[in-house]
C-alpha positions in Angstrom: -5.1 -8.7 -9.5 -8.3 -6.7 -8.4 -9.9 -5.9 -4.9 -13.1 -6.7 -3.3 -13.7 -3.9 -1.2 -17.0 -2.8 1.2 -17.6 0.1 3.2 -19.6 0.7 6.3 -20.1 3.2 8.6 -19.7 2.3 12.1 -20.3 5.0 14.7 -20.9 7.4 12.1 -17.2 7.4 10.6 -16.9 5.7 6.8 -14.1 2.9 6.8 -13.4 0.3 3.8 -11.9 -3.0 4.1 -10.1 -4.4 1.3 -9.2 -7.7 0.2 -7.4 -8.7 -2.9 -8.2 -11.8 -4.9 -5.5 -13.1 -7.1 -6.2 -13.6 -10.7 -3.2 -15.8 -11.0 -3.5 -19.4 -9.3 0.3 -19.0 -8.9 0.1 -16.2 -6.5 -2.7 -17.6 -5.0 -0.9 -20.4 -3.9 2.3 -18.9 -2.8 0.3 -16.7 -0.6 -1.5 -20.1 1.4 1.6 -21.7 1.5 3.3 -18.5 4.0 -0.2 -19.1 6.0 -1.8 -16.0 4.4 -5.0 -15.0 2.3 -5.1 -11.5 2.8 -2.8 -9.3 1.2 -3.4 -6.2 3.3 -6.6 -4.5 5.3 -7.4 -0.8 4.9 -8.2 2.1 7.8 -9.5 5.6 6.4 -8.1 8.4 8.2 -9.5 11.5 8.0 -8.3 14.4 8.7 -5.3 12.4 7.6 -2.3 14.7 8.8 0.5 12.2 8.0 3.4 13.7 10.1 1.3 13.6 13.4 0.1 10.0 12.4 4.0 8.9 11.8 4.9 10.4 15.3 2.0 8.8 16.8 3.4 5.8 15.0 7.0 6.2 16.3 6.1 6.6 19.8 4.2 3.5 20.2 7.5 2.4 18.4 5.6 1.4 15.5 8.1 1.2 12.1 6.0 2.8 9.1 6.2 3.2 5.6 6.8 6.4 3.6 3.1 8.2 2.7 3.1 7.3 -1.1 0.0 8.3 -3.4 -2.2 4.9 -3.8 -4.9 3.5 -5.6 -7.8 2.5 -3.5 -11.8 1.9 -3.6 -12.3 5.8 -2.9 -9.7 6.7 -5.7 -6.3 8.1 -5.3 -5.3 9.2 -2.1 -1.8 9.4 0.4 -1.6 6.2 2.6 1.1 4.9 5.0 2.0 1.2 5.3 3.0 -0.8 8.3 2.8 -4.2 10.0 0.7 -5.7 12.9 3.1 -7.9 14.9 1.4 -11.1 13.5 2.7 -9.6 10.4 -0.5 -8.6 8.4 0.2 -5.5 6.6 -2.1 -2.2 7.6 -2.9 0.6 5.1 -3.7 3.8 6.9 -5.5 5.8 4.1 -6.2 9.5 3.5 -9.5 10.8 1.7 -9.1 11.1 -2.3 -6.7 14.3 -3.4 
């Protein structure tokens, strides 16, 4: 699988959207058939402090993932995972360590 990813700067702040294109028709199809063509979207945060982030998370009462190391368009970098409640997943993503 790879990502097409693009970068902008709006208001003066860099973020990059993501979006990953399957390489297997397989996948492909099982992700259309749950009603989805996106695997995840991407927000850089930055200063990226991830325990004020995950209280800010938990008091909206937002469930988030653990901060993991992750591969992304900038290199690698901490990031936390969660869901929208549609049920898109949201990568908050920290500048490259």
């Amino acid at each position: 699988m790879k990502s097409d990813c693009c970068s902008c700067a709006p208001a003066g702040r860099w973020s990059t959207w993501c979006r990953s294109t399957a390489s297997s028709d397989a996948w492909a199809a099982r992700r259309r058939a749950q009603g989805r063509n996106v695997d995840h979207f991407c927000f850089r945060v930055e200063p990226f402090d991830a325990d004020t982030i995950r209280a800010g998370l938990a008091a909206a009462g937002v469930e988030a993932g653990a901060v993991e190391a992750r591969y992304g368009a900038e290199g690698e970098g901490p990031s936390i995972y969660l869901s929208d409640p549609e049920g898109n997943t949201i990568e908050l993503k920290g500048p490259p360590a």
